[in-house]
FIGU-243089 format. One record per residue (C-alpha): residue number from 1; residue in three letters; x, z, y. Coordinates in steps of 0.5 Angstrom, whole numbers. Each point is the difference from the previous one (the first is absolute). Layout:
<rs>
<r pos="NUM" code="ALA" u="X" w="Z" v="Y"/>
...
</rs>
This chain:
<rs>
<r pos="1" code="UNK" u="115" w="183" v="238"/>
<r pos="2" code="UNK" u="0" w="-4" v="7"/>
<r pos="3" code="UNK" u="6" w="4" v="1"/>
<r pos="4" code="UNK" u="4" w="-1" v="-7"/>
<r pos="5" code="UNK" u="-1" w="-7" v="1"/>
<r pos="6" code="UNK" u="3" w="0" v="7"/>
<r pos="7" code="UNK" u="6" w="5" v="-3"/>
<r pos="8" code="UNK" u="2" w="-6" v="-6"/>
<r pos="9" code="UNK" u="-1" w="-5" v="6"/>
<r pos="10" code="UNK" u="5" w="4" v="4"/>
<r pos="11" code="UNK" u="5" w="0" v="-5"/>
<r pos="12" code="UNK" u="0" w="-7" v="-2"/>
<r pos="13" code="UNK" u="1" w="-2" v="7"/>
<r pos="14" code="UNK" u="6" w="4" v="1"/>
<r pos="15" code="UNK" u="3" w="-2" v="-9"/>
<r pos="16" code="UNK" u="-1" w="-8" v="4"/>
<r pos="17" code="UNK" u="3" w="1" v="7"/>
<r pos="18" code="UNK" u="5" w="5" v="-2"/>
<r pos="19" code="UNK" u="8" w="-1" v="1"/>
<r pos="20" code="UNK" u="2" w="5" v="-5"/>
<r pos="21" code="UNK" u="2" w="-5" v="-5"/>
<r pos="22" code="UNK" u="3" w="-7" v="1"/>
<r pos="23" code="UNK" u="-6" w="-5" v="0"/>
<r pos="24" code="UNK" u="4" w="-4" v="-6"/>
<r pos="25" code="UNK" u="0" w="6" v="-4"/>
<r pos="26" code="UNK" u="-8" w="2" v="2"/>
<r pos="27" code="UNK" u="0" w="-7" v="-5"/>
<r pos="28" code="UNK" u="5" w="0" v="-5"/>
<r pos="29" code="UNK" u="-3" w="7" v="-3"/>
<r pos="30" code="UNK" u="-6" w="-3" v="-2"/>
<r pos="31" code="UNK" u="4" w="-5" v="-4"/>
<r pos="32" code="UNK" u="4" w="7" v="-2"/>
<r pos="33" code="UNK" u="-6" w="4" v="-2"/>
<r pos="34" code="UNK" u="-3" w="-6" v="-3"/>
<r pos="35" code="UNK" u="6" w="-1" v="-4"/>
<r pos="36" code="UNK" u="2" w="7" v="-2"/>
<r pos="37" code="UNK" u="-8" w="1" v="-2"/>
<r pos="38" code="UNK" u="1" w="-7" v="-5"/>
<r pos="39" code="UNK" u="7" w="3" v="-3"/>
<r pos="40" code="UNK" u="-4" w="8" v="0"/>
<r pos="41" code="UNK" u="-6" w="-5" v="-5"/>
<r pos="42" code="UNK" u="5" w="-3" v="-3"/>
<r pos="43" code="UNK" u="3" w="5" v="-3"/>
<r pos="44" code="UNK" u="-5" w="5" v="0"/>
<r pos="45" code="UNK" u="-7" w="-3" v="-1"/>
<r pos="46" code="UNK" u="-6" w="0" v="4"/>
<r pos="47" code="UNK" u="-2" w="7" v="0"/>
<r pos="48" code="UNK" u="7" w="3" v="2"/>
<r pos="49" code="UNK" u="0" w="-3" v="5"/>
<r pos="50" code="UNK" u="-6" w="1" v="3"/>
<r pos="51" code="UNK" u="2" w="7" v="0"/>
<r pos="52" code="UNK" u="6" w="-1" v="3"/>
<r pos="53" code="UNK" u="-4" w="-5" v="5"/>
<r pos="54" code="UNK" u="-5" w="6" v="2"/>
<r pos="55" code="UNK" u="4" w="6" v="1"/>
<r pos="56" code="UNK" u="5" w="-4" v="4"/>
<r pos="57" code="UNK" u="-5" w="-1" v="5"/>
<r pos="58" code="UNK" u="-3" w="7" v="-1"/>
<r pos="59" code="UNK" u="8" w="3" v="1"/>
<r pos="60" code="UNK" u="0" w="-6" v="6"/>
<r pos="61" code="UNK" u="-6" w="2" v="3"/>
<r pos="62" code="UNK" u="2" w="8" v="1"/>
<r pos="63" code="UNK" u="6" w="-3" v="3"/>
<r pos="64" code="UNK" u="-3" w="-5" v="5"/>
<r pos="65" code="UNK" u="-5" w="6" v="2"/>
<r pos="66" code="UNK" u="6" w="6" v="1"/>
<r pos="67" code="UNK" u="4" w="-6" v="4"/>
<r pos="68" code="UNK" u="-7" w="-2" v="4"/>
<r pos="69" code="UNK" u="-2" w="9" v="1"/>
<r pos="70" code="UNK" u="7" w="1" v="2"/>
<r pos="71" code="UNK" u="2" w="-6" v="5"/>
<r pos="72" code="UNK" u="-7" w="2" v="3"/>
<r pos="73" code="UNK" u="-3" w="-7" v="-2"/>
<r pos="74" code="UNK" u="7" w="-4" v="1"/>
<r pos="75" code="UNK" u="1" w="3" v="7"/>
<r pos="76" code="UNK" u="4" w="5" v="-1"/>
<r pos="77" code="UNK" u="8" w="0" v="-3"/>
<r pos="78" code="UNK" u="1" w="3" v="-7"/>
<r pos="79" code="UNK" u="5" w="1" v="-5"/>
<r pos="80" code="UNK" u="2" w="-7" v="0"/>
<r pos="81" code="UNK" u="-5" w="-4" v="4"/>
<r pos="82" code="UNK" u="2" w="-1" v="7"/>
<r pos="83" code="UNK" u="-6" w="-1" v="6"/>
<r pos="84" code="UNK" u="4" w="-2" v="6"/>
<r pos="85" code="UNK" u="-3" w="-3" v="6"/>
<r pos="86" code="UNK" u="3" w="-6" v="4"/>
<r pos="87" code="UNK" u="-3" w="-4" v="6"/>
<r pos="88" code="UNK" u="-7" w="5" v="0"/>
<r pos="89" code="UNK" u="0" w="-3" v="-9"/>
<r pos="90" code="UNK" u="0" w="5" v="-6"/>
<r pos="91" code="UNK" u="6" w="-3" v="-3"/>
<r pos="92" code="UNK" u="2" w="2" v="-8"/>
<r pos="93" code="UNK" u="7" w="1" v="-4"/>
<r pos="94" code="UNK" u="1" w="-3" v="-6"/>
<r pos="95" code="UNK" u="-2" w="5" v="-5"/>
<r pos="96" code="UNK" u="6" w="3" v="-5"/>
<r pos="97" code="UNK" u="3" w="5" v="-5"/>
<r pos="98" code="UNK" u="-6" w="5" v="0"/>
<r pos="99" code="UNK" u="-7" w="-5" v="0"/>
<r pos="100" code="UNK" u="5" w="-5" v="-6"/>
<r pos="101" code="UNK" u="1" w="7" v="-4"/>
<r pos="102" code="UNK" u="-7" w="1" v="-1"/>
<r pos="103" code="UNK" u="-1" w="-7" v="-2"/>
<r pos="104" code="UNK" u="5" w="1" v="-6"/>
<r pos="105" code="UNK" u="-3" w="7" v="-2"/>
<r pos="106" code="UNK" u="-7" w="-3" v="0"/>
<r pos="107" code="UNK" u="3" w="-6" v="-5"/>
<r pos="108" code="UNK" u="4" w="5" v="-4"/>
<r pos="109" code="UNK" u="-6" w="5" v="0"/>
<r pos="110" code="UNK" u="-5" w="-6" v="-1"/>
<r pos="111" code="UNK" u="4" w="-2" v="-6"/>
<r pos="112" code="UNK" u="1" w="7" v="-3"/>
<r pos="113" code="UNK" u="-8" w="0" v="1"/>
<r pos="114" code="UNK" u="-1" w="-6" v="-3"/>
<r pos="115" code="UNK" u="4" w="1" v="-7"/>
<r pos="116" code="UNK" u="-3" w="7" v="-2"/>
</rs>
């Protein structure tokens, strides 16, 4: 249990200090999520929108982990995550084309999900 709680601890530090997205953007999609969830209840009621809500996080999830296994915990390139080291520090590219595409199939998934 010790070492999954160390795993979670590990991840939250690295989704805090990150440089994959501009800080900004790190803010403004919680107001986005916040947002669009408010629109999704709106129009679909409480219940849909809990379902989109559970399996966005689900589909989410598999992506963090496929992102997390094959970057060999955020120290290895992959696809669209880049590992560079400048002055003896581990430096990230932005992320791009590759992990945004899953986030698009995850929404188009989740609402798909949620309206059957």
């Amino acid at each position: 249990m010790n070492k999954i709680i160390d795993e979670i601890k590990y991840d939250l530090h690295f989704i805090q200090s990150h440089t994959l997205q501009p800080k900004w953007f790190k803010i403004a999609k919680v107001f986005l999520l916040l947002g669009f969830l408010g629109g999704y209840y709106f129009l679909f009621g409480l219940s849909k929108t809990i379902i989109f809500i559970l399996s966005f996080i689900f589909l989410s999830t598999v992506v963090h982990f496929i992102y997390r296994i094959k970057t060999r915990r955020w120290k290895q390139s992959w696809l669209d995550f880049v590992v560079t080291e400048e002055n003896g520090e581990t430096k990230y590219k932005r992320i791009g084309k590759f992990y945004y595409s899953a986030i698009i199939v995850n929404v188009v998934l989740s609402f798909m999900i949620s309206q059957i």
